[in-house]
C-alpha positions in Angstrom: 5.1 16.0 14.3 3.4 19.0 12.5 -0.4 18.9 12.6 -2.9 21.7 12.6 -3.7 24.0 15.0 -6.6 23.6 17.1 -8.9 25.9 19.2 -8.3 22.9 22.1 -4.7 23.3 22.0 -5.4 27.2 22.9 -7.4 26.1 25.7 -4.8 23.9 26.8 -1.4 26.7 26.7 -4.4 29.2 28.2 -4.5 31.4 24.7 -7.5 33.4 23.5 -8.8 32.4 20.3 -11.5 34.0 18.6 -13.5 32.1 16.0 -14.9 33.2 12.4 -13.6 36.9 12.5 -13.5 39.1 9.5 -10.8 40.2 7.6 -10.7 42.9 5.4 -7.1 42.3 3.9 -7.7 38.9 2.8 -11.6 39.4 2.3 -12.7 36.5 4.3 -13.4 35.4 7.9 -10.9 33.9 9.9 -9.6 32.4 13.4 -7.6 34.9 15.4 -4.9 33.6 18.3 -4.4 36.2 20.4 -5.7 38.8 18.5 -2.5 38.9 16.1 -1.9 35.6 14.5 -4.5 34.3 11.8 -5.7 30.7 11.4 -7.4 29.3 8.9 -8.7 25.5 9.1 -6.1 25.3 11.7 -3.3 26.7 9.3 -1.2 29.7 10.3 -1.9 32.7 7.9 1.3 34.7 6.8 1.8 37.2 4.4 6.0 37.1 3.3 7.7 38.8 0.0 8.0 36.4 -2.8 11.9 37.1 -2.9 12.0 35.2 0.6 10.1 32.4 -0.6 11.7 29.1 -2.3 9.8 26.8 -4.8 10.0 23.4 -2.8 10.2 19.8 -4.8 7.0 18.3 -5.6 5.4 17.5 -2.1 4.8 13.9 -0.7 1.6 11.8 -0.7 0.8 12.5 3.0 1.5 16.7 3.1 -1.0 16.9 -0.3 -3.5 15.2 1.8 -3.3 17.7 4.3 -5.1 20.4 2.3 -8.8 21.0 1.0 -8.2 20.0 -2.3 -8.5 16.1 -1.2 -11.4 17.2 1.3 -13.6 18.9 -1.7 -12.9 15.7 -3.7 -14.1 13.7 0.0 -17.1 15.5 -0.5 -17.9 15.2 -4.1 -17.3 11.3 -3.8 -19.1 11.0 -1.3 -21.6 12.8 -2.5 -21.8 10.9 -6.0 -21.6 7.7 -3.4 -25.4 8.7 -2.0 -26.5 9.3 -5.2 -25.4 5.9 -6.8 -26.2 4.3 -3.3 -22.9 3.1 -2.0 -20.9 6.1 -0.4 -17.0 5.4 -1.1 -14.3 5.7 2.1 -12.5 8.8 2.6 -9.0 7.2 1.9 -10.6 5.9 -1.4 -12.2 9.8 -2.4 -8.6 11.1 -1.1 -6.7 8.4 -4.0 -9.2 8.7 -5.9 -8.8 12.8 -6.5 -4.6 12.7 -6.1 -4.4 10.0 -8.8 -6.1 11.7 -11.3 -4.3 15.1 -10.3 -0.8 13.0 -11.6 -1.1 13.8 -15.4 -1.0 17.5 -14.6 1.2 17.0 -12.2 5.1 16.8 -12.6 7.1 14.2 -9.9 10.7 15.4 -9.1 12.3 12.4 -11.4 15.2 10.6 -9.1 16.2 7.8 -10.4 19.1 5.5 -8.3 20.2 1.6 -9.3 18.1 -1.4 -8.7 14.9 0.9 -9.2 12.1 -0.9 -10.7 10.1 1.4 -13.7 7.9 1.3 -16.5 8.7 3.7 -19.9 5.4 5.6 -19.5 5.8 7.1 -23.2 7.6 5.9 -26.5 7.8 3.0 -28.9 8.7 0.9 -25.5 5.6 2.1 -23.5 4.9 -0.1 -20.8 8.1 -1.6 -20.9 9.4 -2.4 -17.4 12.9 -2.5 -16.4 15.4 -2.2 -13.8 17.9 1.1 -13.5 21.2 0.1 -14.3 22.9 3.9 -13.3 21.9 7.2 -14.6 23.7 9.1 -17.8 25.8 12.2 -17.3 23.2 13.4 -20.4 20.3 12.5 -17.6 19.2 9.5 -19.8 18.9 6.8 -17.6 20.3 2.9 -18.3 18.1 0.2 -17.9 18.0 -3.9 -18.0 15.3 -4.6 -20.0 12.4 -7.0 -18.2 11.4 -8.6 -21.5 12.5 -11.9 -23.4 13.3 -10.3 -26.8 15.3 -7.8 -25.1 18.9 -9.1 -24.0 21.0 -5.4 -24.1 20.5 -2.6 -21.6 18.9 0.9 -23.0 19.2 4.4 -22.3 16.1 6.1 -21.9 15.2 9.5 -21.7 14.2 10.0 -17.7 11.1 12.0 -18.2 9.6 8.7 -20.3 10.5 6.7 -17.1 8.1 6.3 -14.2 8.9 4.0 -10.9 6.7 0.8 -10.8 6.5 -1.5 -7.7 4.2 -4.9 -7.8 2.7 -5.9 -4.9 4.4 -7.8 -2.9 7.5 -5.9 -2.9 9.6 -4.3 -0.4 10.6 -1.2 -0.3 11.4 1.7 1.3 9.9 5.1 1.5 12.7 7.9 0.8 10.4 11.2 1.4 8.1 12.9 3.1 6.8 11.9 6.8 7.5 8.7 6.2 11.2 8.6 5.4 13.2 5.6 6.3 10.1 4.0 7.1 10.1 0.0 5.3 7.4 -2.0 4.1 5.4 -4.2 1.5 3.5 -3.0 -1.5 -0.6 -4.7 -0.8 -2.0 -1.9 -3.2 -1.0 -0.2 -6.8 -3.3 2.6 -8.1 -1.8 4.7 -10.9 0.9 6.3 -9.1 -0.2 5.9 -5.5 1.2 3.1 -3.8 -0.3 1.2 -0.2 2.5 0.1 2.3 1.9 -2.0 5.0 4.8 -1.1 7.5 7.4 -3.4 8.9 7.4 -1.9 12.3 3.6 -0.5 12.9 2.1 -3.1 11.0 0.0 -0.4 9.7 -0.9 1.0 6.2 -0.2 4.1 4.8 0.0 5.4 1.6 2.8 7.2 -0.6 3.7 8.2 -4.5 5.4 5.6 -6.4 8.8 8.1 -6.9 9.1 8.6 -3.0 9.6 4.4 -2.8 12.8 2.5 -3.4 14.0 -0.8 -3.8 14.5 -1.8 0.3 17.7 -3.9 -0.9 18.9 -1.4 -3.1 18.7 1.8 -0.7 22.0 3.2 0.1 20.8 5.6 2.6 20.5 3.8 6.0 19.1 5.1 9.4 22.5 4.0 11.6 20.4 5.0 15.3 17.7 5.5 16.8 18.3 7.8 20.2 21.3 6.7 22.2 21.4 3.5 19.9 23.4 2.5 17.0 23.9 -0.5 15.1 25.1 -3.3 17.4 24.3 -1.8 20.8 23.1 -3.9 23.6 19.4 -2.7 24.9 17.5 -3.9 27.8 13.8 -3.6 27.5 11.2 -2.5 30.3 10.5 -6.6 31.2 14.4 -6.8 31.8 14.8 -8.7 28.3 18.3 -8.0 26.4 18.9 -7.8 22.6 20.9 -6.7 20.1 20.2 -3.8 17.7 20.6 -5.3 14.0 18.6 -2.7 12.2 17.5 0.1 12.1 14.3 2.1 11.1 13.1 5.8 11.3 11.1 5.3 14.8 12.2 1.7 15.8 15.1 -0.7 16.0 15.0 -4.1 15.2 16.5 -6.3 18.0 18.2 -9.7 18.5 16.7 -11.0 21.5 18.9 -13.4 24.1 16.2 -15.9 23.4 17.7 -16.4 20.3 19.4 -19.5 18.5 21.3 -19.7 15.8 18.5 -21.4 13.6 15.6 -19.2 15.4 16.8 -15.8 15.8 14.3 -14.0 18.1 14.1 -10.6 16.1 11.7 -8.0 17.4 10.8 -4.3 16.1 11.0 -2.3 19.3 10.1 1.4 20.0 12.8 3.9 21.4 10.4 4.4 24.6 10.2 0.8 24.9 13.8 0.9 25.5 14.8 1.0 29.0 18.8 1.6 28.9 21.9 1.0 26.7 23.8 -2.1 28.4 27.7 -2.4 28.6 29.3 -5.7 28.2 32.4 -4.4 27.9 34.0 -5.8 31.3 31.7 -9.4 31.1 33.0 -12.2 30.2 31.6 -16.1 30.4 33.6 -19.4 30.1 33.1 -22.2 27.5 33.0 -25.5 27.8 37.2 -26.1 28.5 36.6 -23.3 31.2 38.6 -20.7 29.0 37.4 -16.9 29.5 35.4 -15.4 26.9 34.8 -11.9 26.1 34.4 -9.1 23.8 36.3 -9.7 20.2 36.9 -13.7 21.6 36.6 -16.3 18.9 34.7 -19.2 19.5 33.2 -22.3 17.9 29.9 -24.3 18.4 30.5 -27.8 19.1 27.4 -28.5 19.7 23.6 -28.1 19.2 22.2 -25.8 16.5 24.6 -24.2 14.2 27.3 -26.7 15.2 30.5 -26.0 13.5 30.0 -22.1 13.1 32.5 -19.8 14.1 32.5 -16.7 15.6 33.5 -13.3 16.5 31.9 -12.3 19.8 30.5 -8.5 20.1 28.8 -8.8 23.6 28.4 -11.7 26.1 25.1 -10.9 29.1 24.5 -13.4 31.5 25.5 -16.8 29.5 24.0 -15.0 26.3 26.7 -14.8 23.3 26.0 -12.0 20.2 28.5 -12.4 17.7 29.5 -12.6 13.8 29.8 -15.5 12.2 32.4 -16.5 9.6 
């Protein structure tokens, strides 16, 4: 992953690096990596023509905190902290300064159905809704959330904002943590605070880089050498199926699961030793009749008695399949 440049990692590769040198063209001092390339708070300096530059869409939560604008707000917190004798966090300085940088600020305004918003301007401010499908004209269709309200409206998009409670969950859709899936624990203007399905960390994001986890169409189908419904073994010799995936781990169906408690665990792609192939295994049920690969079967017994099913892979006694 990108991150900045440090005087250690010059060390490391065995490159010069020269600390606080002056430089005339830009007027200020500098880090200089072998004597050419200019760094500046570990950023890479580079003068280009505007005609080969490209106005990007509004930046994610996590690249804005990158810069000095949320440091100088770090230190101005903190500094009003001393003063009132509690010194705030720097995660809470850093939301702190972004959130009240929004009303200048103007979010790229994608809007997809099953999104959750708020009309943030109009006679139906503070109205929340859910998108029903967006107008050729760019209004946007909405099911009202309100009991004297029974017919869907089109509303103008730039009077629409996306609104998540807590509790939801969604999934993020930009920026470094794209495909990543989570719960809403905190709201602050338009900064949300996920707590991540795989990680089981927090991180934060904008409100319009979320969606509706349901309601996202755009899927992460594999992870490495895996795809949906692949067999994986684990480093402890453990077996499971891949059911879902997410943008840096796979959710798997152990063999220590039953059909009323599936084993389901969120698994890293270095965690996972091998692909297995079950395509020449077979096992035999209970009138000694071979089963295999695209077999149908039927519980007669124990949990999820009754059940029947398609098999996808069969490892050592262990059945996956799809029920019908």
């Amino acid at each position: 992953p990108a991150r900045l440049f440090t005087e250690a990692d010059a060390r490391r590769h065995n490159l010069s690096f020269e600390r606080s040198k002056q430089d005339r063209r830009l007027n200020e001092r500098v880090d200089m990596l072998c004597g050419v390339h200019k760094l500046r708070d570990g950023y890479f300096l580079k003068t280009i023509s505007l005609m080969s530059a490209k106005l990007a869409v509004a930046p994610a939560l996590d690249e804005l905190q990158r810069y000095a604008a949320g440091e100088e707000a770090t230190e101005a917190a903190s500094a009003k902290g001393n003063r009132d004798g509690s010194a705030a966090s720097t995660a809470e300085a850093n939301l702190e300064a972004l959130a009240s940088s929004l009303g200048t600020r103007k979010p790229d305004l994608q809007f997809v159905p099953g999104d959750q918003v708020i009309v943030v301007d109009g006679d139906l401010k503070n109205l929340e809704a859910v998108v029903e499908y967006v107008n050729a004209d760019g209004t946007v269709k909405v099911n009202p959330n309100h009991r004297d309200l029974h017919e869907s409206l089109n509303i103008d998009r730039e009077q629409l904002r996306k609104f998540f409670k807590t509790g939801s969950h969604v999934r993020c859709i930009n920026g470094r943590h794209d495909g990543e899936a989570g719960m809403v624990v905190k709201v602050e203007n338009d900064v949300a605070t996920i707590f991540s399905d795989i990680t089981k960390e927090e991180f934060v994001v904008f409100m319009h880089d979320l969606a509706d986890s349901a309601e996202v169409t755009r899927r992460v189908e594999s992870i490495g050498e895996y795809a949906m419904h692949d067999l994986s073994m684990l480093e402890d010799g453990s077996v499971g199926l891949v059911v879902r995936v997410e943008k840096e781990a796979a959710m798997l169906m152990m063999q220590s699961s039953t059909s009323d408690r599936p084993d389901v665990r969120a698994v890293r792609l270095h965690d996972m030793r091998r692909k297995v192939n079950s395509r020449n295994i077979s096992a035999v049920d209970s009138q000694m009749e071979t089963i295999e690969g695209g077999s149908m079967v039927r519980v007669i017994d124990g949990p999820g008695k009754g059940l029947t099913l398609t098999v996808e892979h069969v490892w050592k006694g262990t059945l996956w399949g799809k029920a019908r």
